[in-house]
N, C-alpha and C positions, 0 to 999 in steps of 0.2 A: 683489756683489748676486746673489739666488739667481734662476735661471734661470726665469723664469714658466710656459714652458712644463712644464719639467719637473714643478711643482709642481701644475700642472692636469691632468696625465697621473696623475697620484698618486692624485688625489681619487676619493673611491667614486662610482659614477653613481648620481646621480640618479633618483629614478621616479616620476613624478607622478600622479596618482590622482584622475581624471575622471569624473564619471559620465556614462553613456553617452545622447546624446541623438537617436538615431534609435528609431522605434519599433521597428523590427526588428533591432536593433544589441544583440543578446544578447550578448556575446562567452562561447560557451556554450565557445569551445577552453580558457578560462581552466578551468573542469573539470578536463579534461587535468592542466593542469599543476599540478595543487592535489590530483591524486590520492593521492596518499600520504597530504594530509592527510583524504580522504574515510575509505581504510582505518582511521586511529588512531580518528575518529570513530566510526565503528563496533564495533570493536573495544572502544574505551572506554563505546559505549551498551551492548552485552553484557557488561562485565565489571558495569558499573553494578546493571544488570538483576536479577543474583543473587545481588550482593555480600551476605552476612549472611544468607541463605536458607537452612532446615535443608534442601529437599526438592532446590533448586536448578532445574536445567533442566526438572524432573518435574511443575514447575506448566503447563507446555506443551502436558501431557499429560495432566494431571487432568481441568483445566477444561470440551476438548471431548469426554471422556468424561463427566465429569458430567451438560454441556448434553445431551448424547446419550440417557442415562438417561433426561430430566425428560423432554426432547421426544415420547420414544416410550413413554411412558407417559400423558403430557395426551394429544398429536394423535396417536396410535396406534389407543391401548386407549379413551381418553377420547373422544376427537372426532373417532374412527375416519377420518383423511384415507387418500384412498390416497397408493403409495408407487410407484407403476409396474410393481407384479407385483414388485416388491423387497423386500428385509426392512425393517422402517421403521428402524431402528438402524443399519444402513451405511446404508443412502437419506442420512438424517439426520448422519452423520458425514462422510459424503463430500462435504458441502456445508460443513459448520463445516471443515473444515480448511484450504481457500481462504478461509473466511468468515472466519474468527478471523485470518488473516494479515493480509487486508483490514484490519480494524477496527482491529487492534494497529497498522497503519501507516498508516493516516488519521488515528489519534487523536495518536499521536504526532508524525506532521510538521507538523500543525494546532498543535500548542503547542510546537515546536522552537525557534521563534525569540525567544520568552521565558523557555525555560527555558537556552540558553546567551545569555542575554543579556551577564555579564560578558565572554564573547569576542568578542559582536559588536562591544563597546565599545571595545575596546582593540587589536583586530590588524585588519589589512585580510585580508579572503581573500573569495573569491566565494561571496555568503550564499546561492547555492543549494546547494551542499554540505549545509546542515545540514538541509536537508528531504529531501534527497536518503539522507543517512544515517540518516533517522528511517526509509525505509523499505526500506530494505534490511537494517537491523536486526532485524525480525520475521520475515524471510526465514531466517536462523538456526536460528529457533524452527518455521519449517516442516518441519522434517526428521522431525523425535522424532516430531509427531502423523502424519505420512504412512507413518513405518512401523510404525505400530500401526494407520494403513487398513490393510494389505497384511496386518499377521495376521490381520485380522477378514475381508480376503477368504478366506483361505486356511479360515480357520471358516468361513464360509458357501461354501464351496465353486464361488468366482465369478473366475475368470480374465480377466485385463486383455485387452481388443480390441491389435487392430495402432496403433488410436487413441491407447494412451498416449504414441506418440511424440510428439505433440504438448502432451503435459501443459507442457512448459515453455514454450511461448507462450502457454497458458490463464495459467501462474501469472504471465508478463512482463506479460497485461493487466491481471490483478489491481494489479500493483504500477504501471503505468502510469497506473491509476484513480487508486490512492491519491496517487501523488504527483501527479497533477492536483489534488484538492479539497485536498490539503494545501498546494500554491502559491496556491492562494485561501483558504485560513483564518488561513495563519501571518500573512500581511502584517495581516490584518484583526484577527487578534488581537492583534498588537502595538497597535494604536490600539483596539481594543474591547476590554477583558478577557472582556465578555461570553461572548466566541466561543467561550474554552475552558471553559465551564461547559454550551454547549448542546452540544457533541460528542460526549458521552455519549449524547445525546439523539436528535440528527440520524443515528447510529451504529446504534441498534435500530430507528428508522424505517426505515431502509435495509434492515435484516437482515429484517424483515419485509414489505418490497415487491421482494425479492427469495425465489428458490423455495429457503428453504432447509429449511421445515418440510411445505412443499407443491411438487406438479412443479407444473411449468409447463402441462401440461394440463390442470390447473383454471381460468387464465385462457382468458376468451374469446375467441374467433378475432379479435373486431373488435378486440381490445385489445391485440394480439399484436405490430404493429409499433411502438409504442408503449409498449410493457411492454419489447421491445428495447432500447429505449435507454436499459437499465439495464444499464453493462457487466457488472454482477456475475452479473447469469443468463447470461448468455453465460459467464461463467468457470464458475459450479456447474455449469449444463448439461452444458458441454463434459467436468469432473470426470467427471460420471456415464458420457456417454457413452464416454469414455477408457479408465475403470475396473471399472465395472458391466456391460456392455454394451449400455445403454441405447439407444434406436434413435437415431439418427444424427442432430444438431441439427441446426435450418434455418440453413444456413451462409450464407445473405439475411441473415437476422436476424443472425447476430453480425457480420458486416461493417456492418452497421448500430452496433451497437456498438461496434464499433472504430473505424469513424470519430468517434460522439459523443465519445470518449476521446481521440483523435487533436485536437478541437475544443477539446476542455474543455482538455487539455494545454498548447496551442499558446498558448491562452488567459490560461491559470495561468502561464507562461514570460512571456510579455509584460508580466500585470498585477505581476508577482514583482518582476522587472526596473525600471520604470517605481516600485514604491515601497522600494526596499532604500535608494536614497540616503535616508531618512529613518529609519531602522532604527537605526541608532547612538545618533541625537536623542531618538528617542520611547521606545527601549524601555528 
């Protein structure tokens, strides 16, 4: 007779797969240990990205020269906005290039979880990974157009403040932004398809209540705290101020916005959590 225990020592363990029922019972360490699979992810949304493209990574770079072009030619030349004593073509690019990083990773972690729908379906892993890689994905694509900012500084003959040290907690709000509304769009768009038809939408709403064709001192003083708690003026601003030498943002106000984004976050992590057990079924 063969030895029972021996044979229970043998067997592979077991893992059982709970979803989690405290509201604040993220288990966010699962991340952690899923990192590897964050990298492939990634890795694989950029290979995705360019695959069969003549120009390749140079569409990164087209686009916010183009947008740059139109801009300072309508609200420049046309509907003569000011620029803060700056040229309107960097004013105007110094803003698309947080701006466009933005958009490319709200819009993509908003429809992340229907477009790897086959994997949510079939392997277990912690489905915030795939919102999570939608936006760190575009971060990639930030490099090429930031150093086409730097030659157009060096054209316009405009030297970076001691402030750019900070550029990389401007660009960690940005992406803290995005993957806030994209914890609230993906889930929703799994049950609405609607969702991912209006983010195109919701996406130039934004672009346009935020200063990126106009400073911020065309809004008015009463509308100032308010107009705050839109993290993205806090990111553009903070660009200009970093790189342009713009006068020094009201650093009230972007803590103002860092907390709305710290909110919206914490928020997007809870409601994320509370609907992935259904994620598998619906989507």
């Amino acid at each position: 007779m063969p030895n029972t225990r021996t044979l229970t020592e043998l067997r592979a363990p077991t893992v059982v797969i709970e979803p989690r029922k405290g509201l604040l019972d993220l288990d966010l360490e699962a991340l952690w240990e899923y990192r590897e699979l964050l990298y492939f992810l990634v890795w694989r949304n950029v290979k995705v990205r360019y695959k069969q493209t003549v120009i390749g990574a140079g569409w990164v770079i087209v686009q916010p020269l183009l947008t740059m072009m139109i801009f300072t030619v309508i609200f420049s030349y046309m509907a003569k906005i000011p620029s803060d004593g700056l040229p309107y073509a960097i004013f105007a690019y110094t803003a698309l290039v947080p701006w466009n990083y933005f958009s490319q990773a709200m819009s993509r972690s908003g429809t992340s979880l229907v477009g790897d729908a086959n994997l949510i379906s079939k392997v277990y892993f912690p489905r915030l990974i795939i919102p999570l890689a939608s936006v760190v994905t575009p971060a990639v694509d930030f490099f090429l157009p930031f150093l086409i900012l730097l030659g157009l500084m060096v054209w316009f003959g405009i030297a970076p403040t001691w402030g750019v040290l900070a550029l990389p907690l401007f660009l960690l709000l940005a992406l803290m932004t995005a993957l806030a509304v994209g914890l609230w769009l993906s889930p929703l768009n799994v049950k609405y398809r609607d969702v991912g038809y209006t983010i195109p939408f919701f996406s130039q709403f934004w672009m346009y209540a935020s200063p990126v064709v106009y400073p911020v001192s065309l809004v008015p003083e009463k509308w100032r705290l308010l107009y705050s708690l839109n993290p993205m003026a806090g990111v553009i601003e903070g660009f200009r101020w970093a790189l342009l030498g713009k006068e020094s943002p009201d650093f009230g106000v972007m803590a103002v916005s860092a907390a709305a984004v710290l909110v919206l976050l914490v928020g997007g992590i809870i409601y994320f959590k509370r609907m992935e057990r259904t994620f598998a079924d619906v989507v």
